[in-house]
C-alpha positions in Angstrom: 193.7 29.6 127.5 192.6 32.3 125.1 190.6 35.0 126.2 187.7 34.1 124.5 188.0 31.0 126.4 188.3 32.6 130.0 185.3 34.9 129.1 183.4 32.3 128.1 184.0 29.8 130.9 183.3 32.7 133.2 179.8 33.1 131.8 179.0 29.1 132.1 180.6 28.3 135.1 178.2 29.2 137.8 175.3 27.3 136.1 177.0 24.5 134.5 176.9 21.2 135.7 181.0 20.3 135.3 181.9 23.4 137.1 179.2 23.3 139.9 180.0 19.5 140.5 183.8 20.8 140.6 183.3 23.3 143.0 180.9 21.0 145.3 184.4 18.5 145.4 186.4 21.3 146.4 184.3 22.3 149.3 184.0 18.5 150.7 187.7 18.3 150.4 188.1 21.4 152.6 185.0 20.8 154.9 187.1 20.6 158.8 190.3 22.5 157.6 191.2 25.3 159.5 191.1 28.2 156.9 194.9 29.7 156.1 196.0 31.5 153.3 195.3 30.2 149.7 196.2 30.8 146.6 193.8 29.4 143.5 196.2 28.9 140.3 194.3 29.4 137.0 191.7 31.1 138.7 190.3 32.3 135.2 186.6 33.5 136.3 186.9 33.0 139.9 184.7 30.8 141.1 186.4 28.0 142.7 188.2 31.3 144.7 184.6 32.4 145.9 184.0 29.0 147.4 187.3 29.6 149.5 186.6 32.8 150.6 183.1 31.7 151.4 184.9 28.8 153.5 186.8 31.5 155.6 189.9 31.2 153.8 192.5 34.2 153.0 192.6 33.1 149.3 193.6 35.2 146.0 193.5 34.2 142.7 195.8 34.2 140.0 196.0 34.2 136.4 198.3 34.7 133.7 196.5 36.7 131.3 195.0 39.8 131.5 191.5 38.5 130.3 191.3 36.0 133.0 192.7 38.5 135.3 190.2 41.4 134.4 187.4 38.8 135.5 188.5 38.1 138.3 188.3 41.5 139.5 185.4 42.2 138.0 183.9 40.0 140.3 185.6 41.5 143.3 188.0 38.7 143.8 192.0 39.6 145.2 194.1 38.8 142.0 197.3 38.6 141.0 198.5 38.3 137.5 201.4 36.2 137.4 203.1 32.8 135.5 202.4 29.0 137.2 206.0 28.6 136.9 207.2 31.4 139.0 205.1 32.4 141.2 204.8 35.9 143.0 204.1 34.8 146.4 207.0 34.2 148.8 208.8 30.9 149.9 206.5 29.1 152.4 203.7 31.4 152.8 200.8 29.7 151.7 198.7 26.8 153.6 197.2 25.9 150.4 197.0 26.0 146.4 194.0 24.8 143.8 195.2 24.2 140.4 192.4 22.7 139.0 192.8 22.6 135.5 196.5 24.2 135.1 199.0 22.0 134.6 197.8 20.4 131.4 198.1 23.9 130.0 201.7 24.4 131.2 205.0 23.0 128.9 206.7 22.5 132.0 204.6 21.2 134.5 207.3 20.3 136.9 208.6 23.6 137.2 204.7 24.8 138.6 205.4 22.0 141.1 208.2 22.8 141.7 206.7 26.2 142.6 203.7 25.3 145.0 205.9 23.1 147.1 208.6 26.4 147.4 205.3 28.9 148.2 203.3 26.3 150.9 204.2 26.1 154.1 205.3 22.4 155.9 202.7 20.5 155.5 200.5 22.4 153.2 197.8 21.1 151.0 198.2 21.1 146.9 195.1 20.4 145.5 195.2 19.0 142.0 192.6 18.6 139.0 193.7 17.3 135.5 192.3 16.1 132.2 193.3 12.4 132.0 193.7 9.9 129.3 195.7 10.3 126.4 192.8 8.4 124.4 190.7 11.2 125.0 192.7 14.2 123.1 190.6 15.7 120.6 190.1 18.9 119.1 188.7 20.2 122.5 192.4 20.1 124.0 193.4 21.9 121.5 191.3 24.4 121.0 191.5 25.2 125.4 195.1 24.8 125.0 196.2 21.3 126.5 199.8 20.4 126.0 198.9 16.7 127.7 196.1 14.7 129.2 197.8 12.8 132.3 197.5 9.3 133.5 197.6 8.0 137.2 201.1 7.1 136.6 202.3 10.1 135.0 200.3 12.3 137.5 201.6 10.9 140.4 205.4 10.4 139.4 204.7 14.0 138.3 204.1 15.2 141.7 206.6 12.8 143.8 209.4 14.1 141.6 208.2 18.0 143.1 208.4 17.2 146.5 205.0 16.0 147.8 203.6 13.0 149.5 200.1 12.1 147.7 196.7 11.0 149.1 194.7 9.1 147.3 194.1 9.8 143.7 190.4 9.2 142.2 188.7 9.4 138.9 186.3 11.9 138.2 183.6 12.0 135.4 183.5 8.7 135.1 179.7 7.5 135.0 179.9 9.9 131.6 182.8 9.0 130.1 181.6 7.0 127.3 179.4 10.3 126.3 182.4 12.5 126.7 184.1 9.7 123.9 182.1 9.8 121.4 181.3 13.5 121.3 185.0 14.1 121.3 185.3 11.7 118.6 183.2 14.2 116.6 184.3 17.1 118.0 185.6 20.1 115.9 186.7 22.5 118.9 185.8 23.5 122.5 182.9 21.6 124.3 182.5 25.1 126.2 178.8 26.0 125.3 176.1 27.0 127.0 173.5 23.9 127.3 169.5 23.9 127.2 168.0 23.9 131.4 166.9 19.9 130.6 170.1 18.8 129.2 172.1 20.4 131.9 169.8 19.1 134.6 170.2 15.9 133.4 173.4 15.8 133.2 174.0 17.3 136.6 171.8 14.6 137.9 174.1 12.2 136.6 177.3 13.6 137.8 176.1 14.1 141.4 174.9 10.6 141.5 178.2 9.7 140.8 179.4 11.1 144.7 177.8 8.3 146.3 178.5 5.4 143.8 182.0 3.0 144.5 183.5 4.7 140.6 186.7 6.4 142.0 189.0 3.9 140.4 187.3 3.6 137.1 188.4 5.4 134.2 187.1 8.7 134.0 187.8 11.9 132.1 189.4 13.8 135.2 191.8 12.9 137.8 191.7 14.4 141.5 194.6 14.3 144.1 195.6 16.0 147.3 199.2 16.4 147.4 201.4 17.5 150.7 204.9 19.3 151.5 205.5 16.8 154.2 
């Protein structure tokens, strides 16, 4: 992602609905793991990294240019600057990685998988968060830098052929997924823009509602998955 992008996510994500509704997730997958050490992958601003270290957890984040970098410590977050695909963390050290929103951005995705399983320990957690759909590609992807948009079966064969076993995979997004199609449809570049308080409320609303609703298998505009190094 450019570094326009990454300074522009980091300004929107701790009000906007998508990434407060993405960091809520992360916590309730976490909630009753013992903390460990954690690394966040494509950390860009930071703040799925704050929720770790809020949770107790020994967790840095890492970035692969210097912009995204620069805000992470700017925000007083551990950093490392380094590539998805070779990582700078030793074999089996870690008891977890987030890469939420990475490995669309990534030519080769299986060498970054490649990579987590090598850095977590036996039995450590890989948590994963990708654009999905290939119907969806607009002029957003390319203007964040997508190479891909996965599908549950390319997701999943993705991550067997690394190494890991695979929990159950759910959609995310999905209550507004037609919204998300029709303004991609007509979409001339990133969606990431600040919204007006009602419109993000609203949609916040909506996308919270959508936790306690039976939608997981649905098509949505995000997959979710926890992966483990058996």
């Amino acid at each position: 992602m450019e570094g326009a992008e990454v300074r522009k996510l980091a300004e929107l994500e701790d009000h906007h609905w998508w990434y407060r509704e993405r960091r809520v997730l992360l916590e309730r997958d976490l909630r009753g793991l013992r903390p460990g050490t954690a690394l966040d992958v494509g950390a860009a601003g930071g703040g799925n990294t704050r929720v770790l270290r809020r949770l107790g957890w020994n967790a840095i984040a890492l970035e692969y240019g210097p912009e995204g970098a620069q805000v992470a410590h700017e925000r007083g977050l551990p950093t490392l600057r380094g590539d998805a695909t070779a990582l700078p963390v030793a074999d089996a050290s870690l008891d977890l990685v987030v890469a939420f929103d990475v490995l669309e951005h990534l030519d080769d995705d299986d060498a970054a998988v490649r990579e987590v399983r090598r850095v977590l320990r036996p039995g450590g957690r890989y948590l994963v968060a990708v654009p999905c759909d290939p119907r969806l590609w607009s002029a957003h992807d390319e203007a964040v830098g997508h190479v891909r948009r996965y599908t549950r079966a390319t997701l999943s064969s993705l991550l067997v052929r690394g190494g890991f076993s695979l929990g159950p995979m759910r959609s995310w997004n999905v209550l507004l997924r037609p919204v998300v199609s029709l303004r991609r449809r007509a979409s001339t570049g990133s969606d990431l823009e600040a919204l007006s308080p009602v419109v993000n409320l609203g949609l916040r609303s909506i996308i919270t509602a959508e936790r306690y609703l039976p939608v997981r298998s649905l098509p949505g505009v995000s997959l979710m998955v926890e992966a483990r190094r058996p």
